[in-house]
C-alpha positions in Angstrom: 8.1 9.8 11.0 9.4 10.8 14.1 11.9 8.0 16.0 9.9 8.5 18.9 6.5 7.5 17.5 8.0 4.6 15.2 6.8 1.3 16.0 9.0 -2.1 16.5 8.6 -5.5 16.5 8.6 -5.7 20.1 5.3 -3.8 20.3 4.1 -6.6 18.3 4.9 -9.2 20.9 2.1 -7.3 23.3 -1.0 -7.2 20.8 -3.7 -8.8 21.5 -5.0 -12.1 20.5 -8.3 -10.8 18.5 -7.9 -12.3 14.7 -7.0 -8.7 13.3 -3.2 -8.7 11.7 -0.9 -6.0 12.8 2.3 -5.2 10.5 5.1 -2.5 10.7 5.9 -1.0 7.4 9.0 1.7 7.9 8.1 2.1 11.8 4.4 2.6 10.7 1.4 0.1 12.4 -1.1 -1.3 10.2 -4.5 -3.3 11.1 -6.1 -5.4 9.4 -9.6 -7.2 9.8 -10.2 -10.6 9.6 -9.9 -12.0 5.9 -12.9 -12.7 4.1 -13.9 -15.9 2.1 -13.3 -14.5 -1.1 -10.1 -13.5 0.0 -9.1 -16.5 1.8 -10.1 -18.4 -1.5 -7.8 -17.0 -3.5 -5.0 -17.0 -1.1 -5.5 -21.1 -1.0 -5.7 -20.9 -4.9 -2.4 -19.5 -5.0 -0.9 -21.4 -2.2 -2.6 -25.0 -3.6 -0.7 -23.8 -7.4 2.6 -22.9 -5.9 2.8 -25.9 -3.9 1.9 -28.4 -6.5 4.6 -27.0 -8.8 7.3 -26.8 -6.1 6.7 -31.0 -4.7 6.7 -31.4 -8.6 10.1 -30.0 -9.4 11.5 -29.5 -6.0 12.8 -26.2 -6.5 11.6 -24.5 -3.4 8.3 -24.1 -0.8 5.2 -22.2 -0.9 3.6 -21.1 2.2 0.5 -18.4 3.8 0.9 -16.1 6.6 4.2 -16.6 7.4 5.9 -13.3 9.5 8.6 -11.8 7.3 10.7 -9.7 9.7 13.5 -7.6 7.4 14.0 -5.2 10.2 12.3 -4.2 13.8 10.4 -1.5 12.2 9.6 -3.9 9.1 7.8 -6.4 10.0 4.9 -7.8 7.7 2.8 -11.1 7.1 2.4 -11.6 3.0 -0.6 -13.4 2.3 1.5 -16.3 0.4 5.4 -16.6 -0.5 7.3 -18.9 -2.5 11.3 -19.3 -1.5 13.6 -21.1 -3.2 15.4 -24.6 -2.2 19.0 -22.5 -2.3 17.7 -19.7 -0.4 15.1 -21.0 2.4 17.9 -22.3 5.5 19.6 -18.9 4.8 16.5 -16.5 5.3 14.1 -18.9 7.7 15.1 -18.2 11.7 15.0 -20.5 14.3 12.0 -18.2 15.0 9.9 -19.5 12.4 9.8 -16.2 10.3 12.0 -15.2 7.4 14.5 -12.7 7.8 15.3 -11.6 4.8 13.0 -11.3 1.6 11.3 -14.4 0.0 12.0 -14.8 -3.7 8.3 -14.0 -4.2 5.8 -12.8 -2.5 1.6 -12.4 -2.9 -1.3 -10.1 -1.6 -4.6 -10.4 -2.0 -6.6 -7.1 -2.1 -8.7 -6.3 0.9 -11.9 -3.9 0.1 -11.4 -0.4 1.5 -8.7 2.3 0.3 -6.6 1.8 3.3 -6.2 -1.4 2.7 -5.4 -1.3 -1.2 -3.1 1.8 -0.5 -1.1 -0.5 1.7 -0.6 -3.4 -0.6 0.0 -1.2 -3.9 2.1 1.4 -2.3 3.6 0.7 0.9 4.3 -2.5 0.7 5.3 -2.4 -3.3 8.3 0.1 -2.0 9.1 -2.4 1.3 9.1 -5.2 -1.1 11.1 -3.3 -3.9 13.9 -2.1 -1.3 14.1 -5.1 0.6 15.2 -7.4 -2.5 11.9 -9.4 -3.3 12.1 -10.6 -7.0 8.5 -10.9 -7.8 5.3 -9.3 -6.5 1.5 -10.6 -7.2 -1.1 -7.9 -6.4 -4.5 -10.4 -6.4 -7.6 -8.3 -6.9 -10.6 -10.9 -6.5 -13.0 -8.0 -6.8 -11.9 -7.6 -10.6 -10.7 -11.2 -11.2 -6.9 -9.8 -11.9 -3.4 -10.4 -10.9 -0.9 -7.1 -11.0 2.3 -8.6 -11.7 5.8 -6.4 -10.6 9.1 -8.4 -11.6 12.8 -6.8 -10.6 14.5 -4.8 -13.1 17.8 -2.9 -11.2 16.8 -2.0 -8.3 13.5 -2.4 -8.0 9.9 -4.1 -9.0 8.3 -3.1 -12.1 5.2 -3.9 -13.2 5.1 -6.1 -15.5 1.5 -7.2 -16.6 -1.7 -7.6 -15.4 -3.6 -10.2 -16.3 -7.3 -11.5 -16.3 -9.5 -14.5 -16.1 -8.5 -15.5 -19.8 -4.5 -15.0 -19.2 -2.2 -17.5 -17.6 0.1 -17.1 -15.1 3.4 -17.7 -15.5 6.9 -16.8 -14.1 10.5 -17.0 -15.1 11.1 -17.2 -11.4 9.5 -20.4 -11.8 10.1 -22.7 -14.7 7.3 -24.7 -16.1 4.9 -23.3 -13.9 1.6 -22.7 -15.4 -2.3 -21.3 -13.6 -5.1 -20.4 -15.2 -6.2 -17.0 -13.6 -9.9 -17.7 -13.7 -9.1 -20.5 -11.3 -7.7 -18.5 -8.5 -10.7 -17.0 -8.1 -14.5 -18.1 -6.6 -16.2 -16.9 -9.7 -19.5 -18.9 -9.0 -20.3 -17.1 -6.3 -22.2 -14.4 -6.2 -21.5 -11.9 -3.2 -24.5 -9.4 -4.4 -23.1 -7.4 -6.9 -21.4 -7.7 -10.2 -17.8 -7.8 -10.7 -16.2 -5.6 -13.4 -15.5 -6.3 -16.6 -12.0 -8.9 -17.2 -11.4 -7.6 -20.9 -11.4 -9.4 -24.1 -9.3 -12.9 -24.3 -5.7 -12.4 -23.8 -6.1 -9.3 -22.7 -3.1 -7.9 -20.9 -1.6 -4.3 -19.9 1.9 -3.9 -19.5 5.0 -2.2 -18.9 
């Protein structure tokens, strides 16, 4: 992209109030619509598991739409993050946004190519490059979670997993979710979700 066209955090400062969420990913401007129920569902899902586990053991905080601002032209609000206790005073400004990468971090698919292009590719490479050590890709349409773990240099994937799994992490010892609960599955929003697989059913790499 050219330097003259990239965009900044400053530019962010001057958008306008309307519930839409602008990021910067490598000088690029992305917009986002207001989140839906379903997605807001599973965003509280995540947050309410994280949270419980972290007052239980004490090993770090969970929190939603918090800015994460690794650079002026990457600037980005995950849907959830977890940080460690060791690592939170080190990364969290007197801004109120982090400044380096969370220890995990989780997005919840929005419906529309543009939107799943962001979350599995641009911001699985900003995350990968920027140090995050564990990446949840929440797809409430197909009742799944895309898990990418660090191996080197960068996230992997690692599994994905569906309503019969449970989620764990090595990030986070003890901690234990039941996929199918993440997700709003006795609603119906007017058509049928896909197919979740057979129990147990993961795919890996």
């Amino acid at each position: 992209m050219d330097a003259a066209l990239r965009w900044t955090s400053a530019d962010l400062e001057v958008m306008p109030d309307n519930g839409k969420r602008y990021e910067i990913i490598d000088g690029e401007l992305y917009v986002s619509k207001s989140p839906t129920f379903h997605h807001q569902f599973a965003c509280g899902q995540i947050f309410a598991n994280l949270n419980s586990w972290s007052e239980q053991t004490g090993l770090g905080m969970a929190n939603f739409g918090t800015g994460v601002i690794f650079a002026d032209d990457d600037d980005v609000i995950p849907d959830v993050v977890w940080i460690s206790r060791e690592r939170i005073n080190k990364i969290l400004g007197k801004d109120g946004h982090f400044h380096a990468a969370p220890d995990l971090v989780v997005e919840v698919l929005s419906p529309g190519s543009a939107n799943e292009k962001r979350d599995r590719e641009a911001k699985l490479k900003l995350y990968s490059r920027r140090g995050v050590l564990e990446y949840w890709i929440v797809n409430w349409l197909l009742n799944e979670i895309i898990v990418y773990r660090r191996k080197g240099k960068g996230l992997k994937l690692q599994e994905t997993l569906h309503s019969s799994d449970t989620l764990t992490s090595p990030l986070l010892p003890g901690f234990k979710c039941q996929v199918k609960s993440i997700f709003d599955i006795y609603i119906d929003i007017g058509a049928p979700k896909q197919s979740n697989g057979a129990a147990g059913d993961k795919t890996t790499e």
